[in-house]
C-alpha angles and dihedrals in degrees: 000000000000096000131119107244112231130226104269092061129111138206120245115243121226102197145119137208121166118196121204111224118198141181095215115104114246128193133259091308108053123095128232138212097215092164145015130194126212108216121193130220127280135193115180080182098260105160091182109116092195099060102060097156091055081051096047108026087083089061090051092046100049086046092054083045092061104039079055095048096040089038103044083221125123130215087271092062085076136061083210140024104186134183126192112227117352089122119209093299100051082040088060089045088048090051095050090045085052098043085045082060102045090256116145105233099199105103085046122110138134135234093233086061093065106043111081123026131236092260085059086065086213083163105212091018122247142345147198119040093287087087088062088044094055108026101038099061102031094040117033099011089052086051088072092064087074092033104245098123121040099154133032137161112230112197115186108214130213158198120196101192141103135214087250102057091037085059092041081061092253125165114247113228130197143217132187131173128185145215123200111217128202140197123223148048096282121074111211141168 
């Protein structure tokens, strides 16, 4: 478009990852999903296309509220507390939102974070659900295969927004809804 892309802009990710749930049992190794939580959508009122994780990082964070909330657990109950997209701008904004309500941020991280390196200058990381296809299995679920990793919290971060009603001056608001997976033969609560 001519125009210079400011910091707070991400790269869209072109990627896929598919993932075969079961009800069968499995042994040590397999993961679980033992909860799921339903998150609801969210506009602070942010109108700036290019800056997709501000816009969705309230969502994340009202939807890891409420696990906590509905749970009783905290953010040191897991090894990972992973988002999909929020990029390193809607991270920081997550982090703020978390430390304001007395949340440790510290097993916290995102899968557009993880995606490109320094030397790809991506700006604010990567964007769209194929950073959760391609960095939540390969990096954190392979993890578990050392044992490093037995619980984490996925949240699935999103936009729901359109170039048309970016260029009619729209809010964009955000939804994100998680699933908490576990390793092992047992499925708990």
């Amino acid at each position: 478009m001519g125009t210079q892309r400011p910091m707070t802009a991400q790269w869209t990710v072109t990627g896929g990852g598919s993932y075969l749930l079961s009800s069968e049992g499995g042994d040590e190794n397999s993961w679980h999903v033992t909860m799921a939580t339903i998150g609801k959508v969210n506009d602070l009122g942010i109108q700036n296309s290019n800056d997709m994780g501000s816009a969705m990082a309230p969502a994340a964070f009202d939807t890891v509220k409420a696990h906590f909330t509905d749970t009783g657990r905290r953010p040191e109950d897991y090894d990972a507390i992973i988002t999909g997209d929020l990029g390193k701008v809607g991270h920081e904004v997550l982090i703020d939102f978390l430390k304001q309500d007395n949340f440790s941020g510290q097993v916290f991280t995102d899968c557009g974070l993880f995606v490109y390196n320094e030397s790809q200058d991506a700006h604010s990381g990567g964007s769209g659900c194929g950073c959760s296809a391609i960095i939540l299995g390969p990096v954190f679920l392979d993890r578990q295969k050392a044992k490093a990793v037995n619980r984490i919290l996925f949240i699935g971060t999103g936009a729901l927004h359109s170039p048309v009603t970016s260029f009619q001056g729209e809010t964009v608001p955000g939804i994100a809804h998680a699933v908490c997976l576990e390793r092992g033969t047992a499925i708990c609560g």
